[in-house]
N, C-alpha and C positions, 0 to 999 in steps of 0.2 A: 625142088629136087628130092626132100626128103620124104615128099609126099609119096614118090615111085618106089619107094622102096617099103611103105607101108611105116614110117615113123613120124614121130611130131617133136615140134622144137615145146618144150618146155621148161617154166622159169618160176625160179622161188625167189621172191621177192622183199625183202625186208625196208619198208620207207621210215623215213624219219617222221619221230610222234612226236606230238604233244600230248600232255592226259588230260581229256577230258573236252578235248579244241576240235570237235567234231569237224568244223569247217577248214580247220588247217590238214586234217588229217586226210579227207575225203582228196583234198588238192593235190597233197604228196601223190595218193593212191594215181590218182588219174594222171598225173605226171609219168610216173614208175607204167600204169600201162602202155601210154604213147612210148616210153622208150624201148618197151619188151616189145609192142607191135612192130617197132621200126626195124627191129634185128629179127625177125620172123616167126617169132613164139605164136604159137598154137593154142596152149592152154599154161595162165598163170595163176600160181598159190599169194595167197598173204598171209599172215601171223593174224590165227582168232583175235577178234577183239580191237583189230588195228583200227576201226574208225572211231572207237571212243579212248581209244590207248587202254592199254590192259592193266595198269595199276589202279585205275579208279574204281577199285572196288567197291570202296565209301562212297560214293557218290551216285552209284546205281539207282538208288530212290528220289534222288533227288529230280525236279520237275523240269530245271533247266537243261537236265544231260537226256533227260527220255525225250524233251522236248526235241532237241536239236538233230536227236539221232530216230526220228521219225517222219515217217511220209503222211502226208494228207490225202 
């Protein structure tokens, strides 16, 4: 319906982190979109930094966090 009228459902989304838990965090994420797709959002935000949790600053260079928050 809100297509007819030229508007989009959109949602700012805050999931729950852990720092540095790349695989917890990606889970929340894809959680939180199944429940924004089910209510009919169009286009969703997240908080920079949400899939490595954004206090881990220190741990930036570390091998295990580039590790886990990279693709092959």
């Amino acid at each position: 319906m809100l297509n007819n009228y030229g508007f989009v459902r959109v949602s700012a989304v805050v999931p729950e982190l852990k720092v540095a838990d790349t695989e917890y965090n990606v889970n929340e994420i894809i959680k939180q979109i199944k429940i924004v797709y089910n209510s009919g959002t169009q286009i969703v935000s997240f908080p920079e930094l949400c899939i490595t949790g954004y206090t881990c600053q220190d741990l930036f260079l570390q091998d295990v966090l580039i590790n886990s928050n990279t693709t092959d």
